[in-house]
C-alpha positions as CSV (number, residue, x, y, z in Angstrom):
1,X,-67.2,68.4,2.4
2,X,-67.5,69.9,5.7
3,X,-69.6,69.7,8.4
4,X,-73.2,71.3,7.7
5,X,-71.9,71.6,4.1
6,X,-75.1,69.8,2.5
7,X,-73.0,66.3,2.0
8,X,-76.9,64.7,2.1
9,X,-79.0,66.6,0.5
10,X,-76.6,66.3,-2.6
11,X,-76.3,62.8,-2.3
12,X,-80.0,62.4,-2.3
13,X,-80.6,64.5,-5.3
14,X,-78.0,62.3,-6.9
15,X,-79.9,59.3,-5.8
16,X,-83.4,60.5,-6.6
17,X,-81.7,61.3,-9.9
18,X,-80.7,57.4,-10.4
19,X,-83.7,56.5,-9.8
20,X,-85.4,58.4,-12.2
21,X,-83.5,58.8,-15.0
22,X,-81.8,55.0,-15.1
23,X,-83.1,51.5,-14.8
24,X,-80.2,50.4,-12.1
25,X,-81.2,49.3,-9.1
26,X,-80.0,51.8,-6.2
27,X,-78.4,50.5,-2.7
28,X,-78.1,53.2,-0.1
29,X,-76.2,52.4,3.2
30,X,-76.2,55.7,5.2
31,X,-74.7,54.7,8.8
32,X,-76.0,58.3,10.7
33,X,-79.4,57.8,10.0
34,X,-82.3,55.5,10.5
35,X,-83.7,53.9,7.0
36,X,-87.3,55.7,7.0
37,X,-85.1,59.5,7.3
38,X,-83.2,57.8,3.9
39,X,-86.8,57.2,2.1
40,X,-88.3,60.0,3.5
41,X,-85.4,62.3,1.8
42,X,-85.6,60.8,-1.5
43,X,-89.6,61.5,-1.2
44,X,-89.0,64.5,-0.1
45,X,-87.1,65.6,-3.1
46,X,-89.4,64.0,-5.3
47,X,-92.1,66.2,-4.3
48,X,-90.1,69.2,-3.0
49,X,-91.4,68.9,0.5
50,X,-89.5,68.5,3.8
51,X,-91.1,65.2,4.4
52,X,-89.0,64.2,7.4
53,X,-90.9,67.3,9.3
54,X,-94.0,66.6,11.0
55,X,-95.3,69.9,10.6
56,X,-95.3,69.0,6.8
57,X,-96.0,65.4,7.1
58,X,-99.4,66.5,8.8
59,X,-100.5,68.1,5.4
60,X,-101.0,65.0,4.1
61,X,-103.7,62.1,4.7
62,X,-102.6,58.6,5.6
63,X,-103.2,57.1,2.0
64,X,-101.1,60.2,0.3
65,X,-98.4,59.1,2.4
66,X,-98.6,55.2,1.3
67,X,-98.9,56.2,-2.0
68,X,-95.8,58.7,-1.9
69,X,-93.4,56.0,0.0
70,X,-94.9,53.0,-2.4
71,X,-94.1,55.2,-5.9
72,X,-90.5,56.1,-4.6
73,X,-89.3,53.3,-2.0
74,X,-91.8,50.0,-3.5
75,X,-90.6,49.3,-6.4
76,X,-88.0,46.5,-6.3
77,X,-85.4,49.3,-7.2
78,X,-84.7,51.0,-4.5
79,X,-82.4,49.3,-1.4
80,X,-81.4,50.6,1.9
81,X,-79.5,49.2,4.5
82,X,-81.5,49.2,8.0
83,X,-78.6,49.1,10.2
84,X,-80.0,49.4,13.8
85,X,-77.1,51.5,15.5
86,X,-75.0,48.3,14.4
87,X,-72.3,49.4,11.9
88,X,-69.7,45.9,12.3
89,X,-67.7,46.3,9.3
90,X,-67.7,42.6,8.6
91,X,-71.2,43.0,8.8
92,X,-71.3,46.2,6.6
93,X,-69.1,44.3,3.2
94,X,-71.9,41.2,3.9
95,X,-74.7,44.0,3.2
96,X,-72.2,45.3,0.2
97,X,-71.7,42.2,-1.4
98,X,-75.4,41.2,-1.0
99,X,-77.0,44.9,-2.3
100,X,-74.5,44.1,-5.8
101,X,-74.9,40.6,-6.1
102,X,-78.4,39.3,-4.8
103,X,-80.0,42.8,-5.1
104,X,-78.3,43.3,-8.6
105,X,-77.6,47.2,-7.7
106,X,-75.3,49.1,-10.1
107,X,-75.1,51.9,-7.3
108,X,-73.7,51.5,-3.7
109,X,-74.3,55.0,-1.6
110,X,-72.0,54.8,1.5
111,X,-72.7,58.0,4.0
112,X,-70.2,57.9,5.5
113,X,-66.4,56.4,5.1
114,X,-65.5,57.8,8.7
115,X,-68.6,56.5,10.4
116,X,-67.1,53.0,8.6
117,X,-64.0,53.2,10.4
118,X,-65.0,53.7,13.5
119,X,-66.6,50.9,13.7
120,X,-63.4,49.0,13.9
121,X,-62.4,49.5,17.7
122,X,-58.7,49.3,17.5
123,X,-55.9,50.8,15.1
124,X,-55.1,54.3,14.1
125,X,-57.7,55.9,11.8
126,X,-55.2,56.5,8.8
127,X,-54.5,52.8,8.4
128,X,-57.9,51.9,9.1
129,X,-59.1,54.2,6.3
130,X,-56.3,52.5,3.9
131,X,-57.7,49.4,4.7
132,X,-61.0,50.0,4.2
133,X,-60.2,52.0,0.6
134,X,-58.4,48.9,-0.1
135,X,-61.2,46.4,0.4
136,X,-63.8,49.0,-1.6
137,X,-61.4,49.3,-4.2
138,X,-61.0,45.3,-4.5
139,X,-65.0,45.2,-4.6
140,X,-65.3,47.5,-7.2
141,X,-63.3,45.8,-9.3
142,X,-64.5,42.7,-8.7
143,X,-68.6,43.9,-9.4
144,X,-68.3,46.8,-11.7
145,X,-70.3,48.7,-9.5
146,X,-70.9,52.4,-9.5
147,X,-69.9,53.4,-5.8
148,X,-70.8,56.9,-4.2
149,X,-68.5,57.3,-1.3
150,X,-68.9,60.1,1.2
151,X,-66.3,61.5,3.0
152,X,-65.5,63.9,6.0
153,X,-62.3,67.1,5.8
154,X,-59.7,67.6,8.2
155,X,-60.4,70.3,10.1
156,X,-58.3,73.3,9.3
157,X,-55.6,75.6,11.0
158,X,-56.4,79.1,11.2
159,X,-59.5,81.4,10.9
160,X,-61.3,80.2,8.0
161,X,-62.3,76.0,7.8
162,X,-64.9,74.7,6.0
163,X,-67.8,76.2,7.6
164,X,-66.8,79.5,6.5
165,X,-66.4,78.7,2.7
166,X,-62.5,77.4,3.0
167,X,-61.6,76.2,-0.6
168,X,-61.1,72.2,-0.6
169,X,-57.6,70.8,-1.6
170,X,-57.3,67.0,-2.0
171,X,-55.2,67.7,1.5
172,X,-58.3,68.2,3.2
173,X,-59.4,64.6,2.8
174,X,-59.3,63.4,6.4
175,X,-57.0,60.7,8.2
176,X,-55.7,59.2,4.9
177,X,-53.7,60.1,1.0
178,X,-55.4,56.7,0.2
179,X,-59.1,58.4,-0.6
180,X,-58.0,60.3,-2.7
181,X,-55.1,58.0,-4.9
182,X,-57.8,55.2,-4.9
183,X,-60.8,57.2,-5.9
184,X,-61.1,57.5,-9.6
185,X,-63.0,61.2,-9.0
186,X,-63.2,63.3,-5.9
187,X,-66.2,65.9,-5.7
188,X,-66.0,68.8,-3.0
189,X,-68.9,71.0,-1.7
190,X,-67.6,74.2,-0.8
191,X,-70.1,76.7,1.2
192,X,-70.2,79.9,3.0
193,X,-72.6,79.0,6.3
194,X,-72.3,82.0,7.9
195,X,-72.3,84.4,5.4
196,X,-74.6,87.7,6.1
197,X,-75.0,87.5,2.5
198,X,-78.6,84.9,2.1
199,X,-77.4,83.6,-1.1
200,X,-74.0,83.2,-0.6
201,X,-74.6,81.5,3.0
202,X,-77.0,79.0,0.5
203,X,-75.0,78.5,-2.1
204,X,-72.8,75.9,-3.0
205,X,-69.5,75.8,-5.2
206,X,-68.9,72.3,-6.5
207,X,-65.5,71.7,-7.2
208,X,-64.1,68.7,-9.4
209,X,-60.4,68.3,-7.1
210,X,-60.0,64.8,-9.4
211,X,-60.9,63.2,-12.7
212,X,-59.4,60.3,-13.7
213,X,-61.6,59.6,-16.8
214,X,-61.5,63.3,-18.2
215,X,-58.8,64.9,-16.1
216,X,-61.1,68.3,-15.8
217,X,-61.0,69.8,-12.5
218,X,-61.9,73.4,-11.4
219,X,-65.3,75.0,-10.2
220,X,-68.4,72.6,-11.9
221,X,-71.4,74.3,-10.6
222,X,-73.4,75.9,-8.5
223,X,-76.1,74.5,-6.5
224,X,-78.6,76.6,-4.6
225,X,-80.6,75.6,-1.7
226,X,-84.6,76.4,-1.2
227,X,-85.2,76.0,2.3
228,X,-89.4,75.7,2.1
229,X,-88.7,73.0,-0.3
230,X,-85.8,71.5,0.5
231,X,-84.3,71.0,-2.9
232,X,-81.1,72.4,-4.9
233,X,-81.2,73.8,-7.9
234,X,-78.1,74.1,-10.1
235,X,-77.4,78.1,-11.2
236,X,-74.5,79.5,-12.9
237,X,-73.7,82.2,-10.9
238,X,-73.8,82.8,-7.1
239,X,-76.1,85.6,-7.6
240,X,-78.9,84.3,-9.5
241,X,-81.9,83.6,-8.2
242,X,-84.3,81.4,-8.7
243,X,-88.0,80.4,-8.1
244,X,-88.6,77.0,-6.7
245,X,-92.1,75.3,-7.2
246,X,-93.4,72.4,-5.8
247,X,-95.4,69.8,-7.7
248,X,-99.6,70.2,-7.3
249,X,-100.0,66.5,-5.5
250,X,-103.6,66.3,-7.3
251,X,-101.6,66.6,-10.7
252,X,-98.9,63.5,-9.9
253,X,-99.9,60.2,-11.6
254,X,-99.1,57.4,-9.0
């Protein structure tokens, strides 16, 4: 997806989703952000609050807190990747190799494939990108592992880029043809930011561009975002609407 598009909080309904509705153990390695902004957005869709806000934050006591982060993040599930600003990419497949083999995760989350590359300080970015497909390709096969890879567009000639609702081609994939021949299914998030329309300018089209296992592509869904809770909610058209509800914390058994 684009820039603004809502690449995270997809990715962290996927993973709160993992987490919830599997037994796998779930390694996240998201190189923009520090660890506790990762835990705190899988909490926050848990409960349907923006806990990386202090505003909301402050609405809770000390021990609610603990007992939020130890029911989501302190389980001997959950795995993420505290990179302090250091993204080294032989450093990075260490951590990869580790999360799948000593940490027996079934799930890698990497946020995001460019933010990889440019950790490698010489080259151009397309053969860098090859390279690094390559090398995730060879450790997929290797493991088994289920691996969520997120991925910048190109931006676009002309008026209308991804901002602005542009449809996503395969084309759009940024820097390299290799993302998209090596991955087995390519997922884009199409949205309208600046739409006068509210529910166009918060909804998302999710388009299937690649399916290797069924071969479906086309439109999937549509996911719309609640912005006092944070969470998206799939609908099946752009003009539906919705009420979003967030859990009474007295009611959740810890």
């Amino acid at each position: 997806a684009g820039t603004g598009t809502g690449k995270s909080s997809v990715v962290r309904e996927l993973e709160h989703w993992l987490l919830n509705n599997t037994e796998d153990n779930v390694g996240i390695i998201a190189l923009e952000e520090d660890w506790r902004r990762t835990v705190d957005g899988i909490i926050a869709v848990e409960y349907s609050e923006k806990m990386h806000l202090k505003e909301v934050r402050d609405n809770y006591t000390d021990q609610q807190l603990e007992e939020m982060y130890t029911a989501i993040a302190d389980n001997d599930r959950l795995f993420v990747h505290a990179h302090f600003g250091i993204n080294d990419i032989d450093e990075i497949f260490t951590k990869l190799r580790y999360l799948i083999s000593g940490c027996d995760c079934k799930w890698i989350v990497l946020d995001h494939l460019h933010m990889l590359v440019s950790a490698i300080s010489e080259g151009d970015e397309r053969r860098l990108i090859d390279n690094v497909m390559t090398k995730i390709r060879a450790l997929i096969e290797e493991t088994g592992v289920g691996f969520i890879l997120v991925s910048h567009l190109r931006k676009l000639d002309g008026n209308i880029g991804h901002e602005n609702g542009a449809e996503v081609s395969a084309s759009h994939l940024r820097g390299s043809n290799s993302i998209g021949q090596i991955s087995d299914c390519i997922i884009a998030l199409e949205r309208n930011q600046q739409s006068d329309d509210k529910t166009e300018a918060n909804t998302t089209r999710v388009r299937v561009l690649k399916s290797r296992y069924t071969g479906d592509v086309g439109i999937a869904t549509y996911l719309l975002y609640d912005h006092a809770t944070g969470r998206l909610k799939e609908i099946s058209e752009p003009d539906e609407t919705l009420e979003f509800e967030r859990p009474d914390y007295d009611d959740i058994p810890f």
